[in-house]
C-alpha positions in Angstrom: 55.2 -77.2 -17.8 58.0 -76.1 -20.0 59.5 -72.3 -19.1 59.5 -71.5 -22.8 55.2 -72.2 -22.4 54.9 -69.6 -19.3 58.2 -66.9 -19.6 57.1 -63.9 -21.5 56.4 -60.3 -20.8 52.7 -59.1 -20.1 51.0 -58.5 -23.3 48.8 -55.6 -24.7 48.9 -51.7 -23.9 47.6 -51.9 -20.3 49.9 -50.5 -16.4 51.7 -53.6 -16.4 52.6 -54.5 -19.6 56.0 -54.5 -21.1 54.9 -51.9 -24.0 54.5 -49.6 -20.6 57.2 -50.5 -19.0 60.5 -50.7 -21.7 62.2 -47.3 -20.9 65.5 -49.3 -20.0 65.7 -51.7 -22.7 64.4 -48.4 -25.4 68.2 -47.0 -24.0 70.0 -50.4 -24.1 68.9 -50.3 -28.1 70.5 -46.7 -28.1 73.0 -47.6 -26.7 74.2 -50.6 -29.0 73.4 -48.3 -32.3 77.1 -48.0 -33.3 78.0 -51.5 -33.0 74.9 -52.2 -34.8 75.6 -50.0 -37.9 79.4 -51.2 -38.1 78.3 -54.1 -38.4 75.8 -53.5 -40.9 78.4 -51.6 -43.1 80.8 -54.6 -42.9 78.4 -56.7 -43.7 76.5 -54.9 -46.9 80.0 -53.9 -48.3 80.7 -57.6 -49.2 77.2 -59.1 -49.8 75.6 -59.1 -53.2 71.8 -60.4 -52.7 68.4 -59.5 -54.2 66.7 -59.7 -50.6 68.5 -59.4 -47.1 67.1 -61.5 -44.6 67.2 -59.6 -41.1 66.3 -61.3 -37.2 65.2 -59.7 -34.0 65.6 -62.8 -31.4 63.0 -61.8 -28.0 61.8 -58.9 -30.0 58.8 -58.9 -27.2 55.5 -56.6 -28.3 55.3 -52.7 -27.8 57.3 -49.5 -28.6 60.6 -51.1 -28.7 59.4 -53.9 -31.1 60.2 -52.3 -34.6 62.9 -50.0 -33.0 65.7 -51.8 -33.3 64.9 -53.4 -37.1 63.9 -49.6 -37.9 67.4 -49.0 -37.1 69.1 -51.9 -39.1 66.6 -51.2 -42.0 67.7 -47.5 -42.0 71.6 -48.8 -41.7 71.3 -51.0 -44.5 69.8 -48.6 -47.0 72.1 -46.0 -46.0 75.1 -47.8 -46.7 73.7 -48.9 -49.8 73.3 -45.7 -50.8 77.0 -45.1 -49.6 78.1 -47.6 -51.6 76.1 -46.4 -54.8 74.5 -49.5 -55.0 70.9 -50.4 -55.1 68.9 -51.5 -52.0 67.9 -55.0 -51.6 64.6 -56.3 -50.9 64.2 -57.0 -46.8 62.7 -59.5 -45.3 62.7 -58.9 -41.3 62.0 -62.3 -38.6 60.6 -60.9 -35.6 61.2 -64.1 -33.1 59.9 -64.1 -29.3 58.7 -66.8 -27.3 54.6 -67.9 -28.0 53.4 -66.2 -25.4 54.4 -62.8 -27.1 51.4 -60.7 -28.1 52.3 -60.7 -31.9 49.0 -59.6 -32.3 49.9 -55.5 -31.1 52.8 -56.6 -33.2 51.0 -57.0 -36.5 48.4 -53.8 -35.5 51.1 -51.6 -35.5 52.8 -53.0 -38.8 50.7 -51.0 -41.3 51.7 -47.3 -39.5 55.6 -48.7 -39.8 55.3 -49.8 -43.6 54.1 -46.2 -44.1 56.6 -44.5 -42.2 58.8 -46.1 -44.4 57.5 -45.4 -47.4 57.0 -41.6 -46.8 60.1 -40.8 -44.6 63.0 -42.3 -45.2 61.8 -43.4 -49.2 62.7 -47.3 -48.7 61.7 -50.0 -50.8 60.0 -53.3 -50.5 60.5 -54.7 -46.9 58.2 -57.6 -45.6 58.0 -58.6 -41.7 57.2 -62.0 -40.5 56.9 -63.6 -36.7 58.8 -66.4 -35.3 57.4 -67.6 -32.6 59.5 -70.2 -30.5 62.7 -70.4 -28.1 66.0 -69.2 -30.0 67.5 -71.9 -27.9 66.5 -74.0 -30.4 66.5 -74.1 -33.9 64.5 -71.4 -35.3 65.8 -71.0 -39.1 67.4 -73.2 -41.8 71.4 -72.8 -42.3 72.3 -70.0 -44.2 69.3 -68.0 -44.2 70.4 -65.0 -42.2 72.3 -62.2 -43.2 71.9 -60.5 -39.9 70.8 -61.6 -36.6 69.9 -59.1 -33.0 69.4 -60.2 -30.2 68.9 -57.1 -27.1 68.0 -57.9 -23.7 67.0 -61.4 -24.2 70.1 -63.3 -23.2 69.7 -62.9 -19.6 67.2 -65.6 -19.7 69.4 -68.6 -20.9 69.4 -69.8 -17.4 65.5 -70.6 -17.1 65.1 -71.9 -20.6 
């Protein structure tokens, strides 16, 4: 059996799952913020598109999940807004291997479209699931803007 079928973190809300146990990875993400939002800022002040396409590669299920595109959603419209220019449309990949339980995923989607909306007054922003290995090819060329990747490289040896 391929690793990519059986390697993936234990699903659903329960003692051992990874949505209970992420407290070090929730800091990695903290930590990375900076570099994250430079760049973001490079990026946005020389692209001119109607809709930025965003990645989270081993985005795993639980708290952390929408943490780190939270963060490059909030980057994005905020240096937009720096720049005095209108926020693009986003379209966010979530990508983990098949095993992931995109299912909490998608229950939790509604609350974060919301929070959105309300708080921080952002536009249109549409979330999608990639399951597979990003080992392999995942997306077409050139259809990225911005690609993350946290705590999932450590696994390059199994795969």
């Amino acid at each position: 059996m391929e690793v990519e079928q059986v390697l993936h973190m234990n699903g659903g809300i329960g003692k051992t799952s990874y949505a209970t146990n992420s407290l070090l990875q929730r800091a990695v993400i903290s930590m990375v913020k900076p570099i994250v939002k430079a760049s973001i800022e490079q990026l946005c002040s020389t692209l001119f598109s109607d809709c930025l396409k965003i990645a989270d590669l081993g985005c795993s299920s639980g708290p952390n999940t929408l943490l780190a595109v939270s963060d490059i959603i909030h980057n994005i419209h905020a240096t937009f807004q720096k720049l005095n220019r209108p926020s693009p449309s986003l379209q966010a990949f979530l990508n983990d291997l098949p095993g992931n339980d995109f299912n909490t995923v998608f229950r939790s989607l509604p609350g974060f479209y919301k929070k959105l909306e309300e708080e921080q007054k952002l536009g249109p922003c549409f979330i999608t699931a990639m399951a597979g290995s990003f080992y392999g090819r995942l997306f077409p060329n050139n259809s990225l803007h911005f690609v993350h990747s946290n705590y999932a490289l450590m696994w390059i040896s199994e795969v």
